[in-house]
PyMOL CGO cylinders between C-alpha atoms (Angstrom):
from pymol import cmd
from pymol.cgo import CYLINDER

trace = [
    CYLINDER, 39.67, -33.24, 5.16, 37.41, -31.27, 7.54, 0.3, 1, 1, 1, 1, 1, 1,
    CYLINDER, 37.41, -31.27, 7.54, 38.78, -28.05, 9.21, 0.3, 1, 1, 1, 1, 1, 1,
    CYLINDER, 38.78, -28.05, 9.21, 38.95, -27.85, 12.62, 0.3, 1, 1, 1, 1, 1, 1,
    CYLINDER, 38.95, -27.85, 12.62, 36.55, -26.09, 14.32, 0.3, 1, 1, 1, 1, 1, 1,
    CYLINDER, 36.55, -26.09, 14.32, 38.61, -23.41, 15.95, 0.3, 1, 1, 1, 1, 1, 1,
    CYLINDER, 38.61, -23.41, 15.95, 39.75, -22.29, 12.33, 0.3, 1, 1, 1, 1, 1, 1,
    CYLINDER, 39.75, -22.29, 12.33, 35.93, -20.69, 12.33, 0.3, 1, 1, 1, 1, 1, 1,
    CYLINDER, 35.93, -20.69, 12.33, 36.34, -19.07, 15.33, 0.3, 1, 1, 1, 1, 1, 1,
    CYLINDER, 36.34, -19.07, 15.33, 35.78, -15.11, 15.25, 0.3, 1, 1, 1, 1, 1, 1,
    CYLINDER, 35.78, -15.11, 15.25, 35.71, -12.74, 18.46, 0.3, 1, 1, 1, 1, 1, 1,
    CYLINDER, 35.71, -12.74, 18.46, 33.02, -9.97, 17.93, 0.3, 1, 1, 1, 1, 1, 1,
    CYLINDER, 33.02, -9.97, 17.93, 34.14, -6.44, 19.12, 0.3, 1, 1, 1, 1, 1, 1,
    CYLINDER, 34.14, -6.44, 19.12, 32.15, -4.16, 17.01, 0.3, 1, 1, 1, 1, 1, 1,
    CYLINDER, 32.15, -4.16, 17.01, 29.89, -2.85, 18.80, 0.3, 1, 1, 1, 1, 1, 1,
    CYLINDER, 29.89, -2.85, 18.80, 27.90, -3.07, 22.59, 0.3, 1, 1, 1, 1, 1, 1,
    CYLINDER, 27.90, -3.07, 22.59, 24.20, -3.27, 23.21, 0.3, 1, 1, 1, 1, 1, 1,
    CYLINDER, 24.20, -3.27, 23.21, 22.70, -1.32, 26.77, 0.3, 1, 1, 1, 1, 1, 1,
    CYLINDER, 22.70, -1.32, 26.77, 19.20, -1.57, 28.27, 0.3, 1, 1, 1, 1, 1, 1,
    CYLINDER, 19.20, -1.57, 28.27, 19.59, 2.21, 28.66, 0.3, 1, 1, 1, 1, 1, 1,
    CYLINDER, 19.59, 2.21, 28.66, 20.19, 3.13, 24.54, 0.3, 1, 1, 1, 1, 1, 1,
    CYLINDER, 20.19, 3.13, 24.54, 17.41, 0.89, 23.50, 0.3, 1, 1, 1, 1, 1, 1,
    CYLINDER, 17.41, 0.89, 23.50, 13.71, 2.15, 22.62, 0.3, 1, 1, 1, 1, 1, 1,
    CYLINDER, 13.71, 2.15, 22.62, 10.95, 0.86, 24.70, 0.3, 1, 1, 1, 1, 1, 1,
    CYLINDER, 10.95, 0.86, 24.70, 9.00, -0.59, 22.03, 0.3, 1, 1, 1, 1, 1, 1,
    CYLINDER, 9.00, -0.59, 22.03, 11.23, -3.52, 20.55, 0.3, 1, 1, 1, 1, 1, 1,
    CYLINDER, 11.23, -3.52, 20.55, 9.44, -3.28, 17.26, 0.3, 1, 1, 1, 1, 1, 1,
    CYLINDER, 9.44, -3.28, 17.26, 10.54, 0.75, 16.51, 0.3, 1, 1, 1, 1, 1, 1,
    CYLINDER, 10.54, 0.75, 16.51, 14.45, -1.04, 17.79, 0.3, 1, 1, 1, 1, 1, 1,
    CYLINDER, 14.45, -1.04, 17.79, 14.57, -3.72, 15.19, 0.3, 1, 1, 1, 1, 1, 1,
    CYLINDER, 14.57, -3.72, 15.19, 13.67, -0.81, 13.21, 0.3, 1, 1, 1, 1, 1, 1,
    CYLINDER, 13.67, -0.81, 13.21, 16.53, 1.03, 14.51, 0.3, 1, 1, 1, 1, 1, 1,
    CYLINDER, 16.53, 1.03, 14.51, 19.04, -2.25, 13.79, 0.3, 1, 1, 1, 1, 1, 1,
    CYLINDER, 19.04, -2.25, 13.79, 17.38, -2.90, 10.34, 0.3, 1, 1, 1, 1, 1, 1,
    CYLINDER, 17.38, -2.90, 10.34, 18.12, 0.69, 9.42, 0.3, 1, 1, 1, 1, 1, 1,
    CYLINDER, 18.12, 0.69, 9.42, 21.53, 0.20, 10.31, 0.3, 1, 1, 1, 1, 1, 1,
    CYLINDER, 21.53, 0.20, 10.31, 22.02, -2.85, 8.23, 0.3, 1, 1, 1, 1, 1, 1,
    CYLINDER, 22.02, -2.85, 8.23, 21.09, -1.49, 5.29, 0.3, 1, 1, 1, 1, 1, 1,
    CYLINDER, 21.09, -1.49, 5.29, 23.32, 1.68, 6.26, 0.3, 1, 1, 1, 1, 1, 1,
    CYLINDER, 23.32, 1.68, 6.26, 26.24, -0.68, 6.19, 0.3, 1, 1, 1, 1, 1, 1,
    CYLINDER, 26.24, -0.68, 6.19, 25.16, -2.51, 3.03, 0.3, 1, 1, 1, 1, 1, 1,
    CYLINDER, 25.16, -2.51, 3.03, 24.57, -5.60, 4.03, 0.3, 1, 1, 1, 1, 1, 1,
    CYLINDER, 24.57, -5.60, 4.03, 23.95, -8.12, 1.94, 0.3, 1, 1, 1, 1, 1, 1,
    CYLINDER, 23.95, -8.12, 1.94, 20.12, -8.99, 1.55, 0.3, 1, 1, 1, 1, 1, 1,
    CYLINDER, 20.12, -8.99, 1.55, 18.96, -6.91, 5.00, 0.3, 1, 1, 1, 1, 1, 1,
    CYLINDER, 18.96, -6.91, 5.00, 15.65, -7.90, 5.04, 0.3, 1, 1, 1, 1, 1, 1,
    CYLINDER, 15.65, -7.90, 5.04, 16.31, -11.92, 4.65, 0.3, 1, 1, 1, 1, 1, 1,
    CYLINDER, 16.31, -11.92, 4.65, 15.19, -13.91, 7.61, 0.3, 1, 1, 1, 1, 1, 1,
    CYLINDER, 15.19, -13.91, 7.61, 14.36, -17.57, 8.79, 0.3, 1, 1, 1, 1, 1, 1,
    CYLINDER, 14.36, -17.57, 8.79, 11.44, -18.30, 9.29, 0.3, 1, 1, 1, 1, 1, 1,
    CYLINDER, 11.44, -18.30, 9.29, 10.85, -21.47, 11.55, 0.3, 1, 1, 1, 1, 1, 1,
    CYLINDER, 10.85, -21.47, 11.55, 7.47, -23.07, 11.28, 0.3, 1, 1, 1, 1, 1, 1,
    CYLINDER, 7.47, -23.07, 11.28, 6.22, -26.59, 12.76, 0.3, 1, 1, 1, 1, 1, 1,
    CYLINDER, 6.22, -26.59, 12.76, 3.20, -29.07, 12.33, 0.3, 1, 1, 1, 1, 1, 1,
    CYLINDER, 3.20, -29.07, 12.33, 0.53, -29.58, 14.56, 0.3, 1, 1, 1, 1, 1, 1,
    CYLINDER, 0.53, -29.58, 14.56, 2.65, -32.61, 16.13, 0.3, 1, 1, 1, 1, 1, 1,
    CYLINDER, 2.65, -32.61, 16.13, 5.55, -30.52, 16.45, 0.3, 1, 1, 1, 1, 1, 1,
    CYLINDER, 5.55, -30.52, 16.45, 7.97, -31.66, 13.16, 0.3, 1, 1, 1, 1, 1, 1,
    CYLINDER, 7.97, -31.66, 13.16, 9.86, -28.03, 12.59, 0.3, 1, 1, 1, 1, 1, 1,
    CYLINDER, 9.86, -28.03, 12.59, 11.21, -26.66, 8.97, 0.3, 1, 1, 1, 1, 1, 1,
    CYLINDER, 11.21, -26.66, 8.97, 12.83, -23.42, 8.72, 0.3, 1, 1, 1, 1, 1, 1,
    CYLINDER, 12.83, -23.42, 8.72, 13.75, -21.36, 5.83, 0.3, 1, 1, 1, 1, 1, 1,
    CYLINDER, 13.75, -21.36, 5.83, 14.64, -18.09, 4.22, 0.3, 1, 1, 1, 1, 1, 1,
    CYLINDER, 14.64, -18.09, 4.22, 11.99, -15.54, 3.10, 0.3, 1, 1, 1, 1, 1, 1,
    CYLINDER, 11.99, -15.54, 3.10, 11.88, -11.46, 2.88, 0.3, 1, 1, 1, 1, 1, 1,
    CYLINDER, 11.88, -11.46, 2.88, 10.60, -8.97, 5.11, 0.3, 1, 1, 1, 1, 1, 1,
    CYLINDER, 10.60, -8.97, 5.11, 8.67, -6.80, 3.33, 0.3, 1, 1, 1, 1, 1, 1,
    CYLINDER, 8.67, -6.80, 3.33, 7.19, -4.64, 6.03, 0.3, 1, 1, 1, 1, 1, 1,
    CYLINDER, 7.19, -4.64, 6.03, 7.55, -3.64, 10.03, 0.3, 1, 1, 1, 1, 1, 1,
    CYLINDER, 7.55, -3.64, 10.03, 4.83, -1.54, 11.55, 0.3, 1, 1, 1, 1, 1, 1,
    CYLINDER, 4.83, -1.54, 11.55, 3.40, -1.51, 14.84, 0.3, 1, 1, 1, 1, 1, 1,
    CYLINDER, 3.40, -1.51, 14.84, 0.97, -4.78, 13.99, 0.3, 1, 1, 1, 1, 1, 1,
    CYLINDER, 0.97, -4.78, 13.99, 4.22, -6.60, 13.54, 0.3, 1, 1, 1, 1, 1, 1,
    CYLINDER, 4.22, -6.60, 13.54, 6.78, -7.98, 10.84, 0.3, 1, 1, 1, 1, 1, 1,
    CYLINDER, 6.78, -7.98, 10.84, 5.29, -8.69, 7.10, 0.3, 1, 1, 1, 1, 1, 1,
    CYLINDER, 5.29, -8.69, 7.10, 6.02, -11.39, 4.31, 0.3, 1, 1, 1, 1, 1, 1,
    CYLINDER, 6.02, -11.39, 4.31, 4.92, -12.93, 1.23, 0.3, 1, 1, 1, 1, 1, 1,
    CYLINDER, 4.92, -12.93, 1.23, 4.33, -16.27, -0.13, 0.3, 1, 1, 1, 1, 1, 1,
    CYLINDER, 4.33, -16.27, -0.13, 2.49, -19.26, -1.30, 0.3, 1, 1, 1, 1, 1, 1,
    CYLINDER, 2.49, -19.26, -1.30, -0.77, -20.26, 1.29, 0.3, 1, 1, 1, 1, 1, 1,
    CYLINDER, -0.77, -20.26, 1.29, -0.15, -23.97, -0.27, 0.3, 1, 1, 1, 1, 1, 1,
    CYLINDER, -0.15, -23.97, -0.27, 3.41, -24.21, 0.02, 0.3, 1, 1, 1, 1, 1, 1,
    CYLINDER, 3.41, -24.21, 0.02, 5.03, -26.39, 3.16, 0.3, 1, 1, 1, 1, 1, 1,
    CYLINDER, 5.03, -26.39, 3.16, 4.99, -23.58, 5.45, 0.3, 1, 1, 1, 1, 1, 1,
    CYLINDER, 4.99, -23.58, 5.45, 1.69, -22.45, 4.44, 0.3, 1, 1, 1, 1, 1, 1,
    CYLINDER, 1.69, -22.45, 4.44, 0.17, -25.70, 5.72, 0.3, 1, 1, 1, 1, 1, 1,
    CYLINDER, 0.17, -25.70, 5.72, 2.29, -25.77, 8.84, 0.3, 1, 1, 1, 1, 1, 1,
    CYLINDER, 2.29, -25.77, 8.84, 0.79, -22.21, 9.60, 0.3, 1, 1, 1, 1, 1, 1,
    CYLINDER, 0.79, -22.21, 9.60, -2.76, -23.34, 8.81, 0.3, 1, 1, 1, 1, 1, 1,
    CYLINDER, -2.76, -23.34, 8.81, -2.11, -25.96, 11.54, 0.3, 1, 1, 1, 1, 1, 1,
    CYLINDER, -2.11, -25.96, 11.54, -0.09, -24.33, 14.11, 0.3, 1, 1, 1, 1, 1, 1,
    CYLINDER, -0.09, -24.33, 14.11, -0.06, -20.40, 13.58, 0.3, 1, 1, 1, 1, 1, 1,
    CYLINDER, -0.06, -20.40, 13.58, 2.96, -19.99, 16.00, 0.3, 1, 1, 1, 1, 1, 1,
    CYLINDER, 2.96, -19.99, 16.00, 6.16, -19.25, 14.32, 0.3, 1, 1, 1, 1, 1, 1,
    CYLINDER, 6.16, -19.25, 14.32, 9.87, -17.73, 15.13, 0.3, 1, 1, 1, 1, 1, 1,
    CYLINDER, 9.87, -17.73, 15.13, 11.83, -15.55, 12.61, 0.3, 1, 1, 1, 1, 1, 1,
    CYLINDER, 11.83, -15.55, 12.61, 15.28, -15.22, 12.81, 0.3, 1, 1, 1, 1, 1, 1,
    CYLINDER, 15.28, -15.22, 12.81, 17.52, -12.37, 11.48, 0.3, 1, 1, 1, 1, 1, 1,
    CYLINDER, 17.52, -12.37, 11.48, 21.26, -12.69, 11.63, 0.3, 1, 1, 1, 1, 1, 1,
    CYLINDER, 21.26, -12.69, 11.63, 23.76, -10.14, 10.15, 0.3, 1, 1, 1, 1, 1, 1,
    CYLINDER, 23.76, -10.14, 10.15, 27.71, -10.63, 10.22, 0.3, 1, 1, 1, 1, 1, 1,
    CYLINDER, 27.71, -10.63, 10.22, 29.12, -7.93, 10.00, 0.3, 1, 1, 1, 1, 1, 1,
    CYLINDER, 29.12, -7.93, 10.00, 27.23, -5.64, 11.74, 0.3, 1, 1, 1, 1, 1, 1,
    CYLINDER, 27.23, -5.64, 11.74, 27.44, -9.03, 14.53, 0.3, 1, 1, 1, 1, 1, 1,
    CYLINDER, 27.44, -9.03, 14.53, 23.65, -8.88, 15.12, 0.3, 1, 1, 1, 1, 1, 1,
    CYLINDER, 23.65, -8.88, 15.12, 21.03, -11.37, 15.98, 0.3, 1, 1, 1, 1, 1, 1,
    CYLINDER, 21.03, -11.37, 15.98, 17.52, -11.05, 16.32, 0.3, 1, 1, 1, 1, 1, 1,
    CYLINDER, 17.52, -11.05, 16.32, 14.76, -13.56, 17.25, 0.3, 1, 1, 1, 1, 1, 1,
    CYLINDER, 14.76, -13.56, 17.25, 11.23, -12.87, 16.98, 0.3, 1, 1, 1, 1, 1, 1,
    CYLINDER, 11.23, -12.87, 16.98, 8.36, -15.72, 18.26, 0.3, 1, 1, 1, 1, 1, 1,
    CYLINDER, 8.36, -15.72, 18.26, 4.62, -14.80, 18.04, 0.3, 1, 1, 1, 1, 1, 1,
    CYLINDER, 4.62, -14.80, 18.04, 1.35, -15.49, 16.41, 0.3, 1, 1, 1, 1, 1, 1,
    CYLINDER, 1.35, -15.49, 16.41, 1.18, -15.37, 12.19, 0.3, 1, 1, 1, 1, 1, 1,
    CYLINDER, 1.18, -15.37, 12.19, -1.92, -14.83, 10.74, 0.3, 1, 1, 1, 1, 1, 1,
    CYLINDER, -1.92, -14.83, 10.74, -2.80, -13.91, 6.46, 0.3, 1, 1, 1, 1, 1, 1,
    CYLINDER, -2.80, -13.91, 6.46, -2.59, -10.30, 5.63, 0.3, 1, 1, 1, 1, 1, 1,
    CYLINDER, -2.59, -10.30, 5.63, -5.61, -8.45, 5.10, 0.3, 1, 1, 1, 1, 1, 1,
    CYLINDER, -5.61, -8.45, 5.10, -6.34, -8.75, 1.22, 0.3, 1, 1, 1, 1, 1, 1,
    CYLINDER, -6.34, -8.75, 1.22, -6.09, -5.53, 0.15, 0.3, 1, 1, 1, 1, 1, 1,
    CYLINDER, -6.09, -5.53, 0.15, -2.68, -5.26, 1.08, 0.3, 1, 1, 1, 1, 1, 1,
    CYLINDER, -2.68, -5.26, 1.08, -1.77, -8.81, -0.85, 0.3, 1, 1, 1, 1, 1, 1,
    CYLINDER, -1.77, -8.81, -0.85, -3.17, -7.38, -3.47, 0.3, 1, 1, 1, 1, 1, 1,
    CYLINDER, -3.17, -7.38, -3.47, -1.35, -3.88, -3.28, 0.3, 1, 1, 1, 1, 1, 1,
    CYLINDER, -1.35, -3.88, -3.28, 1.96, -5.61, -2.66, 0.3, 1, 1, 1, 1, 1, 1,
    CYLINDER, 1.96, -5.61, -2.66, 1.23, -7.96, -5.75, 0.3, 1, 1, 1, 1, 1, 1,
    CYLINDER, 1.23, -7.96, -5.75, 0.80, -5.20, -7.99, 0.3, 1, 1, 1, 1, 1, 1,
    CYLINDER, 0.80, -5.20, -7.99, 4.11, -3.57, -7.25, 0.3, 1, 1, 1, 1, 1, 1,
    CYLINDER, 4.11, -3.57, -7.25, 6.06, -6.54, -7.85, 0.3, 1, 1, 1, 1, 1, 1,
    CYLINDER, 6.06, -6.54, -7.85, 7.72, -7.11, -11.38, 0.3, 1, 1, 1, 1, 1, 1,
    CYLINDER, 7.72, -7.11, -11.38, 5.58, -8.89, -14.25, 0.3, 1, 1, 1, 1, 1, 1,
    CYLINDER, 5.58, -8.89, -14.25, 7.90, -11.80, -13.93, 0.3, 1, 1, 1, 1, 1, 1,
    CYLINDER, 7.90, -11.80, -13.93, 7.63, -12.19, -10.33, 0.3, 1, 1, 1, 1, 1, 1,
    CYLINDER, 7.63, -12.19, -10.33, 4.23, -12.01, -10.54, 0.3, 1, 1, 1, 1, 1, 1,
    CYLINDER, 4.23, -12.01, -10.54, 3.76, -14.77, -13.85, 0.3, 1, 1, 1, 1, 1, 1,
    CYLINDER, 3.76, -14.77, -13.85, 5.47, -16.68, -11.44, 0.3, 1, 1, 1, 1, 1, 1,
    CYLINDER, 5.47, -16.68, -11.44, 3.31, -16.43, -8.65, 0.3, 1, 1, 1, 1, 1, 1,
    CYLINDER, 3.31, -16.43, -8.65, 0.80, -18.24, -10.84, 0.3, 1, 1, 1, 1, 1, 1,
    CYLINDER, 0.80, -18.24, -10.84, 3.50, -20.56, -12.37, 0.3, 1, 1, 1, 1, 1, 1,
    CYLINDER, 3.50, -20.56, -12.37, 5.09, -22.06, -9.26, 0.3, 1, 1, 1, 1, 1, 1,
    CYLINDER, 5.09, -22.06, -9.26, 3.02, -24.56, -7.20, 0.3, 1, 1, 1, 1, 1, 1,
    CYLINDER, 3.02, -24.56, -7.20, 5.46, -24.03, -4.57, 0.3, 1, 1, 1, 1, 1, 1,
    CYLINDER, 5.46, -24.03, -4.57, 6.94, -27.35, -2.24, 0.3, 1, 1, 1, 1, 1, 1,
    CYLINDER, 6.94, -27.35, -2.24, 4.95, -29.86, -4.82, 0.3, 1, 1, 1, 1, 1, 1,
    CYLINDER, 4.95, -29.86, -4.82, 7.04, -32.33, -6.90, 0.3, 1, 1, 1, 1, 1, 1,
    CYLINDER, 7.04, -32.33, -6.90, 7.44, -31.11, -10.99, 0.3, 1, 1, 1, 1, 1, 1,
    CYLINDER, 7.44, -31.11, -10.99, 8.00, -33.48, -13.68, 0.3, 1, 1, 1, 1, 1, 1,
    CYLINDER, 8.00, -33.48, -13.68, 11.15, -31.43, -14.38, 0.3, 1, 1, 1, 1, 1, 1,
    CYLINDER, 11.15, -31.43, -14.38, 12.84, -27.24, -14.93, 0.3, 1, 1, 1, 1, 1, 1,
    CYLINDER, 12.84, -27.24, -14.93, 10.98, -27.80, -18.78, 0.3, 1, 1, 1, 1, 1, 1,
    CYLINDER, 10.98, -27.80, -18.78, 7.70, -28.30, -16.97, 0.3, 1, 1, 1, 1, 1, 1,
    CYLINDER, 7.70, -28.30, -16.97, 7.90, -24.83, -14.95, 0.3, 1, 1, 1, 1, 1, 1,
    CYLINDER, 7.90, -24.83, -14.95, 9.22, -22.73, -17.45, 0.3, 1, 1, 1, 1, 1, 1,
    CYLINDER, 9.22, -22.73, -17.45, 6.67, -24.38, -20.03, 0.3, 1, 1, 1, 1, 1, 1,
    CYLINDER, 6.67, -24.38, -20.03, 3.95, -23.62, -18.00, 0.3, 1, 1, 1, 1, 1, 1,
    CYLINDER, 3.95, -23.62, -18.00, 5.44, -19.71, -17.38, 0.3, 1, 1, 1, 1, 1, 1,
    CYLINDER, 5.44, -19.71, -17.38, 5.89, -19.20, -21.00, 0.3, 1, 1, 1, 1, 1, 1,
    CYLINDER, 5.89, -19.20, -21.00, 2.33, -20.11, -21.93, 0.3, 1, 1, 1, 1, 1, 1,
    CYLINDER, 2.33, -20.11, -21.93, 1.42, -17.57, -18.56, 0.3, 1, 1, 1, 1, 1, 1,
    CYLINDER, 1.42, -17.57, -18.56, 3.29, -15.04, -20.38, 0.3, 1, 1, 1, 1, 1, 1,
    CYLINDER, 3.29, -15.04, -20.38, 1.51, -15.44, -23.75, 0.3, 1, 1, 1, 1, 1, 1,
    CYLINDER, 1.51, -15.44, -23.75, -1.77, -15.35, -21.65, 0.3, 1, 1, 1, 1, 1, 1,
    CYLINDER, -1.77, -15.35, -21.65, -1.62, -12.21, -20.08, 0.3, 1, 1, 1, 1, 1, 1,
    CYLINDER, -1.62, -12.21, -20.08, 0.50, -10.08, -23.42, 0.3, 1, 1, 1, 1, 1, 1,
    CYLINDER, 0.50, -10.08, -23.42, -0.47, -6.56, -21.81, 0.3, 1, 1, 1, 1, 1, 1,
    CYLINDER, -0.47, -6.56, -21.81, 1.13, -7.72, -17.94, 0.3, 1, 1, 1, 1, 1, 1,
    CYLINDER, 1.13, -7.72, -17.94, -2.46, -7.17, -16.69, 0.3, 1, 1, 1, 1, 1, 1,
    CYLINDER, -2.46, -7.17, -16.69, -1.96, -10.10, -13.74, 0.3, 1, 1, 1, 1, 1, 1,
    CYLINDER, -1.96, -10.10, -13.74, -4.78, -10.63, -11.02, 0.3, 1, 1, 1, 1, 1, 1,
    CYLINDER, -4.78, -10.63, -11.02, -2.90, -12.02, -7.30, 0.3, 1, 1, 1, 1, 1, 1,
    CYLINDER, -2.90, -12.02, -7.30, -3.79, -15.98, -7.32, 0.3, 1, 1, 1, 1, 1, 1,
    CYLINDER, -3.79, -15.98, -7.32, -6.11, -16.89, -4.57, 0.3, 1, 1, 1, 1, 1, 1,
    CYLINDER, -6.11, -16.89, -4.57, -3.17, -18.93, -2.87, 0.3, 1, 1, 1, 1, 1, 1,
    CYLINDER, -3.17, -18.93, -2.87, -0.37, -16.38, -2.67, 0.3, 1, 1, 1, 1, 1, 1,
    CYLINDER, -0.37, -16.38, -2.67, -0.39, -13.51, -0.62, 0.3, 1, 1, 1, 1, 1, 1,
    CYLINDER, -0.39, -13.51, -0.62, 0.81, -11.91, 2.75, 0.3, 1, 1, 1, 1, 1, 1,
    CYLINDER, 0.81, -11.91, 2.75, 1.27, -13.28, 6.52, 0.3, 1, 1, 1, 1, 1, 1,
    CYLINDER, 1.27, -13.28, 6.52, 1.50, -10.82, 9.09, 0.3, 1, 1, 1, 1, 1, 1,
    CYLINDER, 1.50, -10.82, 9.09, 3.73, -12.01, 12.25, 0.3, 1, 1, 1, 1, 1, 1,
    CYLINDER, 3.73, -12.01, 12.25, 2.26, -10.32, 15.76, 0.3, 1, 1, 1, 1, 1, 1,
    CYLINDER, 2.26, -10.32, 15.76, 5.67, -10.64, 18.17, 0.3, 1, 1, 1, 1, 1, 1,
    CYLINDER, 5.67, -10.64, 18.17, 5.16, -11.58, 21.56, 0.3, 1, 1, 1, 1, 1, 1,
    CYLINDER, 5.16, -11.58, 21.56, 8.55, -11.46, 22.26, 0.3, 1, 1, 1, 1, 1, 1,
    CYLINDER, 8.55, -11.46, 22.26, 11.55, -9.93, 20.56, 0.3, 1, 1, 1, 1, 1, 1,
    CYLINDER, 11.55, -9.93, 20.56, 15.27, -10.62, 21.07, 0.3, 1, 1, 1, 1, 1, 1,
    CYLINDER, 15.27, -10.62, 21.07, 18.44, -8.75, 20.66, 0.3, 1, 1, 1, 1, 1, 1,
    CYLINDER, 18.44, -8.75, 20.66, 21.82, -10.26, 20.39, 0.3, 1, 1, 1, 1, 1, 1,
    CYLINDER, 21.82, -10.26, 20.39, 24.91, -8.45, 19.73, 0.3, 1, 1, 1, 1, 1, 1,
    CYLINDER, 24.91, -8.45, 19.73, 27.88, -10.46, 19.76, 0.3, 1, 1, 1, 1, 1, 1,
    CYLINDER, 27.88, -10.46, 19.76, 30.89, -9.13, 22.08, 0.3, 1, 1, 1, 1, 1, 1,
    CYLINDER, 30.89, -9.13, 22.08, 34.04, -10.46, 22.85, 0.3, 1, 1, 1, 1, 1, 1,
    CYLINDER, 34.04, -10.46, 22.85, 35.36, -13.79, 24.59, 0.3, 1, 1, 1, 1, 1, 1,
    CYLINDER, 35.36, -13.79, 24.59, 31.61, -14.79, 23.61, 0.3, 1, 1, 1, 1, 1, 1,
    CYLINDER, 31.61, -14.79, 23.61, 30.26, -13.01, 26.76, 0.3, 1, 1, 1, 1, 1, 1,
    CYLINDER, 30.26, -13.01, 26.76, 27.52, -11.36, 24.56, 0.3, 1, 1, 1, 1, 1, 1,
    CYLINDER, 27.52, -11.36, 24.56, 25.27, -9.31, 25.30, 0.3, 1, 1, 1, 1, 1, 1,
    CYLINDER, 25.27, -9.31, 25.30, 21.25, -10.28, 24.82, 0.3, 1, 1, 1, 1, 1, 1,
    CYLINDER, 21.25, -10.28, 24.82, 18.26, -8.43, 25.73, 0.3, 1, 1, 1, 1, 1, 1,
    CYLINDER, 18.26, -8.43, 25.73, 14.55, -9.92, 25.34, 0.3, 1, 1, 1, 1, 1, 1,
    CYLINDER, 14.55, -9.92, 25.34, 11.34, -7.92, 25.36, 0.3, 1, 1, 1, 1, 1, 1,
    CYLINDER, 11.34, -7.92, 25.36, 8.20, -10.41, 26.28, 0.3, 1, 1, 1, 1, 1, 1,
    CYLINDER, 8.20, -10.41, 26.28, 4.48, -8.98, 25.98, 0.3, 1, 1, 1, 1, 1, 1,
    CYLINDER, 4.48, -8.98, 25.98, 1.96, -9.11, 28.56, 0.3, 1, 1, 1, 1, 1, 1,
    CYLINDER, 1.96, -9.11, 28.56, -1.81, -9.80, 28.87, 0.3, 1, 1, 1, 1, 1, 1,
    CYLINDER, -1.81, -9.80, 28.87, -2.30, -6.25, 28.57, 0.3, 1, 1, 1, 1, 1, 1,
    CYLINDER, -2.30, -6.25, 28.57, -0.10, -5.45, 25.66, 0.3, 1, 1, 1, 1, 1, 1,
    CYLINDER, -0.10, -5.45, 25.66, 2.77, -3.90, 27.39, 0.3, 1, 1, 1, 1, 1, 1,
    CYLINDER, 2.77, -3.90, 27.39, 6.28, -5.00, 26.90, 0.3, 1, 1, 1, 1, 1, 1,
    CYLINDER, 6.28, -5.00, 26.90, 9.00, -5.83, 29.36, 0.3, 1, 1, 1, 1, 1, 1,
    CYLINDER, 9.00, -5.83, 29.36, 12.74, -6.01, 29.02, 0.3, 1, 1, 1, 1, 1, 1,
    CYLINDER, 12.74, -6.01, 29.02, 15.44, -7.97, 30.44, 0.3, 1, 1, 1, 1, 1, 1,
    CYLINDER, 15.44, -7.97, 30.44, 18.77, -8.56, 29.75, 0.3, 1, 1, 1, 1, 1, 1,
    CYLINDER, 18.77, -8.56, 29.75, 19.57, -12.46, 29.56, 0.3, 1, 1, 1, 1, 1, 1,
    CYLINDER, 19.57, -12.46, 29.56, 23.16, -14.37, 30.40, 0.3, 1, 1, 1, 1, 1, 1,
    CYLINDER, 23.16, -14.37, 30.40, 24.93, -14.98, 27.37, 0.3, 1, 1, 1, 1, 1, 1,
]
cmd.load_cgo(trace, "trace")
């Protein structure tokens, strides 16, 4: 038996969100709201969708880590020949999505995604552990395996390849670099009249803010 779907239903009263307490840029704010989500210890802080699409328009969405926010824009890592990998090659506009309960936060990001410049896949590579990055080489991410004996077969003889962890990045794994062109900020309030304010970019790089009906 399904529960009804007013058993789900939560009012959010934690906290309120004002054009005039916000920073100008919207990147240094999701700063700000990141910040505070790790301040609260929530779960996984960095984890956001990430909603991709084919040339003709067929979306997919899934979870993946920020791993870092500067002025360029928001930073992750993965395989270039997994699903989303080829969706980007073919249409480089994404949206990334970052949701936290309890702190009863939203924020959407849309822009363009292009790679990373190598030197930084690289440095990011080398910092991550030796397993992690054994299985960079062992995973041909979003192709169909034979089975779990196949993968960790294949990472075992990885392992016995490379005895003193000395593991070059693989050509088809590194960073994409998101460039916002508009930024979102939803914090829920109560009787769902939230509040929601979106920052757009201009031709000429400047951002503008307005507050949107929830």
């Amino acid at each position: 038996m399904q529960p009804e779907a007013t058993s789900f239903r939560k009012d959010y009263t934690r906290h309120t969100l004002d054009e005039r307490g916000v920073d100008a840029d919207p990147i240094a704010q999701l700063g700000v709201w990141l910040e505070e989500a790790v301040l609260a210890d929530v779960p996984e802080p960095n984890a956001m969708t990430l909603a991709t699409a084919t040339l003709d328009g067929h979306p997919s969405a899934r979870i993946v880590l920020l791993r870092g926010l500067d002025r360029r824009g928001l930073t992750f890592y993965t395989n270039y020949d997994s699903r989303k990998g080829h969706e980007l090659a073919a249409n480089p506009h994404a949206a990334i999505v970052f949701f936290w309960p309890t702190q009863e936060r939203q924020v959407r990001v849309e822009g363009r995604i292009d790679r990373a410049p190598a030197p930084e896949s690289d440095a990011y590579f080398q910092s991550r552990p030796l397993a992690s990055r054994l299985g960079a080489w062992a995973s041909d991410q979003s192709q169909i395996i034979a089975g779990r004996d196949a993968l960790e077969a294949r990472y075992a003889d990885l392992e016995k390849a490379h005895p003193d962890g000395d593991v070059p990045r693989p050509p088809h794994w590194g960073g994409y670099l998101l460039a916002p062109t508009a930024i979102e900020f939803w914090q829920g309030r109560a009787s769902r009249l939230h509040d929601r304010l979106r920052y757009e970019l201009d031709g000429e790089g400047r951002w503008s803010l307005q507050r949107l009906s929830p």
